[in-house]
MARMARVO-599078 format. One record per residue (C-alpha): residue number from 0; residue in one letter; chain; z negated, x negated, y negated. Coordinates in steps of 0.1 Angstrom, whole numbers, plus 2048, in hexadecimal, padded with zeros to 3 digits. Example, Ala and Ser with C-alpha at 12.3 -4.5 7.8 and 13.67 -1.06 7.14 Angstrom:
BEGIN
REC seq type mol   z   x   y
REC   0    A   A 7B2 785 82D
REC   1    S   A 7B9 777 80B
END
This chain:
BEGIN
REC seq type mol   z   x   y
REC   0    X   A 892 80E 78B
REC   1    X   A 896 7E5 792
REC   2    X   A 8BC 7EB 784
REC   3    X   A 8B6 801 769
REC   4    X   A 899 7E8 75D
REC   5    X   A 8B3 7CA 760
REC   6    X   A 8CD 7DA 74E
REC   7    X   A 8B5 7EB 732
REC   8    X   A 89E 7CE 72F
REC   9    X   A 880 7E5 739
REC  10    X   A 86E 7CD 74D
REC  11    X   A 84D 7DC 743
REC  12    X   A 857 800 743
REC  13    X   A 85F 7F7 76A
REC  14    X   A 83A 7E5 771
REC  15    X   A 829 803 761
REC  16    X   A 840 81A 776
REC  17    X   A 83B 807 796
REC  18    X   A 815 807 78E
REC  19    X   A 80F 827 783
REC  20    X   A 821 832 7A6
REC  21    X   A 807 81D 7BD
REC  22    X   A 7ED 829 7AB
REC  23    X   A 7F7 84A 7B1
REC  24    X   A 7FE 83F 7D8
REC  25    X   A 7DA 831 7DD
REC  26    X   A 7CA 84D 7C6
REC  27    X   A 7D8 865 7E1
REC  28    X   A 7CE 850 7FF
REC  29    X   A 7AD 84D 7F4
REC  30    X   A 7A7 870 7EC
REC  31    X   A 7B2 87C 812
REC  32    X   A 7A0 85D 81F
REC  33    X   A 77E 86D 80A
REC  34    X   A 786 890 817
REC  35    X   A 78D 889 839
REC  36    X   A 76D 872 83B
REC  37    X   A 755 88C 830
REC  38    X   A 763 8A4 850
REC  39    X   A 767 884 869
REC  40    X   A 746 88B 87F
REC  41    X   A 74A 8AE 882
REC  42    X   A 765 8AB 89E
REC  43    X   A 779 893 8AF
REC  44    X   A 797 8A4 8A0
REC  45    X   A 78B 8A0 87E
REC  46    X   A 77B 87E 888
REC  47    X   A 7A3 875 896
REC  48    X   A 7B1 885 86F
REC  49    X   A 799 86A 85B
REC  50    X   A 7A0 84D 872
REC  51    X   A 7C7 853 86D
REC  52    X   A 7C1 85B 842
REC  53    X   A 7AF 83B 847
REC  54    X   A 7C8 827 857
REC  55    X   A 7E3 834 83C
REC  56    X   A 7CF 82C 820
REC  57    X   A 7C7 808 82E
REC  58    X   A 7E7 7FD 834
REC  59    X   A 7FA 80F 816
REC  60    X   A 7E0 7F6 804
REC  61    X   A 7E6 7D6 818
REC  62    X   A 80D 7DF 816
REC  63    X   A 806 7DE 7EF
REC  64    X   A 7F3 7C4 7EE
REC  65    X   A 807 7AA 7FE
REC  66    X   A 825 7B3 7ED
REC  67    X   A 814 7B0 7CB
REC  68    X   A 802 78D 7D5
REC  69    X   A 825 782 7EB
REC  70    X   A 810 776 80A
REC  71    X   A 826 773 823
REC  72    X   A 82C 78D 83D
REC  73    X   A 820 788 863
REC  74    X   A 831 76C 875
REC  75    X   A 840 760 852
REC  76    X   A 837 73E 840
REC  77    X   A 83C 738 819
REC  78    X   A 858 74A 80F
REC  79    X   A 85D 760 828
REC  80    X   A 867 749 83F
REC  81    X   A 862 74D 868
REC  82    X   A 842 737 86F
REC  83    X   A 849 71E 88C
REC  84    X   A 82C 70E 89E
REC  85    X   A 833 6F1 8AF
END
């Protein structure tokens, strides 16, 4: 899609695109993360099945999120750069 928006001079056809597909990525991790929540005291299987819908829709976020913001990733300084701590 990157490409095609290069070459076509789409640039915000692609940010809609890439938009409307996290939206739809979080929409879906939040509605098994609400499902799974309203079972999660019933067993410890079902208690086991929100805690991992949880963990999924966390980090799906917090991947999101810091590749929208660019902060850098763990161990990394500005610019992705390896941190070094003297």
């Amino acid at each position: 899609m990157a490409d095609k928006a290069v070459e076509s001079g789409a640039g915000d056809q692609l940010a809609k695109r890439i938009a409307e597909h996290a939206a739809k990525g979080i929409k879906e991790r939040f509605a098994e993360v609400a499902a799974k929540k309203k079972h999660a005291e019933e067993s410890v299987a079902a208690g086991r099945e929100y805690v991992a819908a949880y963990v999924e829709f966390i980090h799906y976020v917090e991947r999101l999120h810091r590749d929208i913001v660019g902060e850098a990733h763990h161990g990394e300084g500005e610019g992705g750069a390896p941190e070094h701590k003297h």
